[in-house]
N, C-alpha and C positions, 0 to 999 in steps of 0.2 A: 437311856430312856427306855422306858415300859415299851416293848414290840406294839402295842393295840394304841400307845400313844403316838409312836413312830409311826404306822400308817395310817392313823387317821388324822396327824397334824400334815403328815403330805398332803392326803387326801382333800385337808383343810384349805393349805395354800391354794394349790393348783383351784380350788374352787374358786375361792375367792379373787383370785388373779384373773379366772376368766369373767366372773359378772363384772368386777370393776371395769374390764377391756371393753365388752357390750354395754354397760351404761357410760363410758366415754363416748362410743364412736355411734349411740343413738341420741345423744346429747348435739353431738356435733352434726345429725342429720337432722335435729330437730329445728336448726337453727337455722335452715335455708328449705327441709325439704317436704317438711310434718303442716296440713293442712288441717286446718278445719274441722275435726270429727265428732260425733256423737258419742258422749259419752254412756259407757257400759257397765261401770264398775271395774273391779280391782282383783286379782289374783295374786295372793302370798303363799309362799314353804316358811314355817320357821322351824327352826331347829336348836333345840339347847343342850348342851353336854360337856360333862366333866373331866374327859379324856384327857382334853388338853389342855389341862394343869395336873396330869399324871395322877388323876385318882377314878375312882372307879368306885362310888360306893353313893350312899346319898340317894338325894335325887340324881342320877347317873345320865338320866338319858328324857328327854321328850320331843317331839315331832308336831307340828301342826300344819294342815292345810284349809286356806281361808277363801271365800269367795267373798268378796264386798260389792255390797248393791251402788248401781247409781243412784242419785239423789230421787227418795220416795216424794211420788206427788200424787193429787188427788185425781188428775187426768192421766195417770200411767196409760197406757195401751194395753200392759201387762195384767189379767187380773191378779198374777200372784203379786206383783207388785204396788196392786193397789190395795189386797190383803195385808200386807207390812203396812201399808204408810196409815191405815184404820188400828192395825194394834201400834203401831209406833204413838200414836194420837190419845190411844185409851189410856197409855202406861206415863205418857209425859203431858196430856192433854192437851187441847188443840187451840191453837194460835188463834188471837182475835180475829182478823183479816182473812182469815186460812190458810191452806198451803198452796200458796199462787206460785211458787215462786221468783216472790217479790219479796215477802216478809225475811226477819232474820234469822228465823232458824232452819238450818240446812240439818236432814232426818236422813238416816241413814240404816242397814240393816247388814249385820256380817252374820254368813254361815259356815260354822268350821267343824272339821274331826279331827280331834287331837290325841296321843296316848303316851304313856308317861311311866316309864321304871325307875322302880325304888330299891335298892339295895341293903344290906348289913356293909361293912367294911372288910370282913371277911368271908370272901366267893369260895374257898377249899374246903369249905368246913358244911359237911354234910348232914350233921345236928342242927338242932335249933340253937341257935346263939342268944340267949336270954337277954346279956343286956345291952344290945345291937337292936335298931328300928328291924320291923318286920319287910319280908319283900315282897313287895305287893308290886301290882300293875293296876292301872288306871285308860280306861276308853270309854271317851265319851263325844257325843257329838254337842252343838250349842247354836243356838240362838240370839245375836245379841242388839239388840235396838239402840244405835246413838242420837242423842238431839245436840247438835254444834249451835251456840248461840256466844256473841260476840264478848257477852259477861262471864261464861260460864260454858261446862260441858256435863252431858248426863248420859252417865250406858246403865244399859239393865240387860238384866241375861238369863236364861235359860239353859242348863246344860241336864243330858238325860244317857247317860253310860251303864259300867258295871267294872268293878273291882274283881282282882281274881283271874283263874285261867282263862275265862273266857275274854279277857282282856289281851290275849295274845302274846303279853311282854315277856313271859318266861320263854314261851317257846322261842319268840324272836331272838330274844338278847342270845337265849342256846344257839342256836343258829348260824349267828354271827359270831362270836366267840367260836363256837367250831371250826366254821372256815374261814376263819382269819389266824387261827391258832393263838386266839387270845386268852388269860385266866378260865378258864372254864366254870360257869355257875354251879355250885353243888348243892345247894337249899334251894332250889325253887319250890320242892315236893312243902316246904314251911310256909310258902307263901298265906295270905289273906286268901280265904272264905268267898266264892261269888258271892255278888252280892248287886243284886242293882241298887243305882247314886242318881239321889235329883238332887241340881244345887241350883239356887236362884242367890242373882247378888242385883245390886244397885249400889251407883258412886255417881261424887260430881264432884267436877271440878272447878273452882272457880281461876280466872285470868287476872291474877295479881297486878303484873306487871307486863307490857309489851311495847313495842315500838310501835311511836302511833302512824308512822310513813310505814305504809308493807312494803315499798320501794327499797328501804333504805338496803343499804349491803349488808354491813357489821350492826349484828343487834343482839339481843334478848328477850328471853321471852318464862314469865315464873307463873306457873299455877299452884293451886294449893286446893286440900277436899278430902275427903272422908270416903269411905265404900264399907258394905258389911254383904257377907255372904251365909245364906242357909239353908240347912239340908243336912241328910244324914254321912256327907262328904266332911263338909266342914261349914261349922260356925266360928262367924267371925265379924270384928269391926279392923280397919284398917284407917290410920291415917297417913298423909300421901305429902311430901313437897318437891315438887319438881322444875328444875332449871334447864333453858336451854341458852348456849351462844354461840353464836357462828352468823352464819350470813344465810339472812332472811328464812328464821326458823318461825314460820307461818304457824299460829296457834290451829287452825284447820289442818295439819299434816298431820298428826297422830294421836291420839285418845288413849288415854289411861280405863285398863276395865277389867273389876275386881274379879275375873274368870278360875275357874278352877288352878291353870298351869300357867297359861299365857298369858301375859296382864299389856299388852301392848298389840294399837292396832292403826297398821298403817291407811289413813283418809285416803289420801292421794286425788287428782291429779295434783301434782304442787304447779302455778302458775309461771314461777320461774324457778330456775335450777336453785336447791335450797343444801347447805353441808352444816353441820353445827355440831357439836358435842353438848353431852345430855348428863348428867346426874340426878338421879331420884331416890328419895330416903323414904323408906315407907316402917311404920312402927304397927304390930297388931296386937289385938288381944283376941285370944284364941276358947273358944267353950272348949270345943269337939273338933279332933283331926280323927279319919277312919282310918286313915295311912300309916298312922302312929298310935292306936289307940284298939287297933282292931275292929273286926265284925261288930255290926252292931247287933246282929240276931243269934249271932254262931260265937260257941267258944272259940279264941285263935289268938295266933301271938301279939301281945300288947306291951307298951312303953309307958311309962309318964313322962307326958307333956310339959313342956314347962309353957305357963300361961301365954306371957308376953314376949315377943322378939322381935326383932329389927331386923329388915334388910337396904344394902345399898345397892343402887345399880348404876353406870356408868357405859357410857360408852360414845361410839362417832355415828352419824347419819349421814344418806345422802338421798335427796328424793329429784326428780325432773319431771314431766312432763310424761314420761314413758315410763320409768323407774322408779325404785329405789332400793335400798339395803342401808342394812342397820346393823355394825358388829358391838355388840355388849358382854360385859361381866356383870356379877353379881355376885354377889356375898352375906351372909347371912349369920347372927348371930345361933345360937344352939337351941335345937326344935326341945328337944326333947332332953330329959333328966341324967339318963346315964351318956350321953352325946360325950365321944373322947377328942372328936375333933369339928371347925367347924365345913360347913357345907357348901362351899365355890362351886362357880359352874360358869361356861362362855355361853352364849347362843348369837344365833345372825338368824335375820329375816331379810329376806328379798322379792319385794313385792313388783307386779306387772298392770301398767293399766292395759286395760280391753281395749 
């Protein structure tokens, strides 16, 4: 095994060993010793990376950290959170009745910084590699607005970053590769052009399918919906079908959202302990990738795209009361025209309620 894969699927286990150990033993204090509380909202790390399937190239690497609002209402005490719950109202309009909460749609708002390295497939080669994707870095922060409603779910989002050095990723990935003694990056000097990236998207999803007992143990749960995103990042329409089964996979536990990197966002609290395995098929059709296609103001290295492609994603969940964590794969058919292989990647999310 690759050395940079060897320490970071250690690195991998022992992690994962210990959140699953603390969402066991606050599961089990949940269960005699957890009162009452106010809820606060939600705190997640996601992280996605190609390490550990021994590659190193692609999308290589992305990092997100998420703050999720409590349920926005019209008498917050908050005024920033009564600011959200006025744009959450303009973008998806406002409920007959209002937002008493009495009505059915529970509004929500996530704020996250996320950042994201892109590699060629060969790190030693200090030239430009023509027909290898360009390496660019990606930082951006976002804004995203959910309305949960019992037919259907809608997020819309805001992201406002920049491509390029000032994105951090060359210097980091150097960094790390240094002192870990991993591949060494030798193009980054090729990378993409700064450049600041505004992307806006909107999706929905509708609830196909679910268990009409939220009680019940062993069930399913199928949504299906559309997303398109645009900006000088990327344009794009996506269509989405996603399954889940296990035991009591609550359509409120998690949101699909057509965002720049991350496309998953954990709701939480889950009302009782929720485990289920997941598959989603998502097919796009693609205008414009910056990523793959270059600057859009400055000359700089560029690929062709191929229009349309597929990704699958799979994986296990577990959410409680206190917790949760998500480990997934994914897999992707080929971005781009000269593309000699395709583009895998693992990532996990582990989110805390407040």
């Amino acid at each position: 095994m690759h050395p940079q894969a060897r320490s970071l699927t250690v690195i991998f286990r022992k992690t994962v060993a210990v959140v699953f150990l603390l969402l066991l033993v606050s599961s089990l204090l949940q269960a005699q010793f957890r009162p009452p509380v106010k809820e606060r909202g939600s705190f997640s790390f996601s992280i996605e990376n190609d390490v550990w399937l021994k590659q190193d190239d692609g999308y290589t690497s992305g990092v997100q950290i998420m703050w999720l609002t409590p349920r926005l209402r019209r008498d917050s005490g908050s005024g920033f959170m009564r600011k959200l719950w006025k744009l959450n109202n303009c973008i998806f309009g406002y409920d007959d009745k209002g937002d008493d909460g009495v009505n059915d749609n529970l509004r929500k708002a996530a704020i996250s910084l996320a950042q994201g390295m892109f590699t060629p497939r060969n790190l030693t080669a200090e030239e430009l590699i023509s027909d290898d994707r360009p390496y660019a870095g990606l930082l951006y922060a976002a804004l995203t607005l959910l309305r949960l409603n019992p037919g259907y779910q809608d997020s819309a989002g805001l992201a406002v970053g920049v491509v390029g050095p000032l994105s951090l990723a060359g210097a980091i990935q150097r960094w790390l590769h240094r002192t870990f003694d991993w591949t060494y990056p030798e193009g980054w000097e090729n990378q993409l052009r700064n450049e600041p990236v505004v992307e806006f998207w909107f999706n929905r999803l509708w609830i196909l399918s679910a268990s009409k007992n939220s009680s019940q143990n062993f069930s399913h749960l199928i949504k299906a919906g559309f997303g398109a995103q645009a900006g000088n990042l990327l344009a794009a329409v996506t269509g989405v079908f996603d399954l889940k089964i296990g035991f009591r996979p609550d359509p409120t536990l998690e949101v699909y959202s057509a965002g720049p990197l991350f496309n998953r966002i954990v709701v939480g609290p889950a009302a009782r302990t929720s485990v289920y395995a997941f598959i989603r098929v998502e097919g796009r059709a693609i205008g414009r990738n910056l990523l793959l296609q270059g600057n859009t103001f400055r000359e700089s290295h560029r690929v062709d795209i191929n229009p349309l492609y597929g990704q699958l994603s799979f994986g296990i969940a577990y959410h409680s009361v206190h917790a949760g964590v998500c480990f997934y794969g994914v897999q992707r058919t080929k971005e781009f025209v000269c593309q000699k292989r395709r583009d895998p990647y693992l990532g996990l999310v582990f989110s805390f309620n407040l």
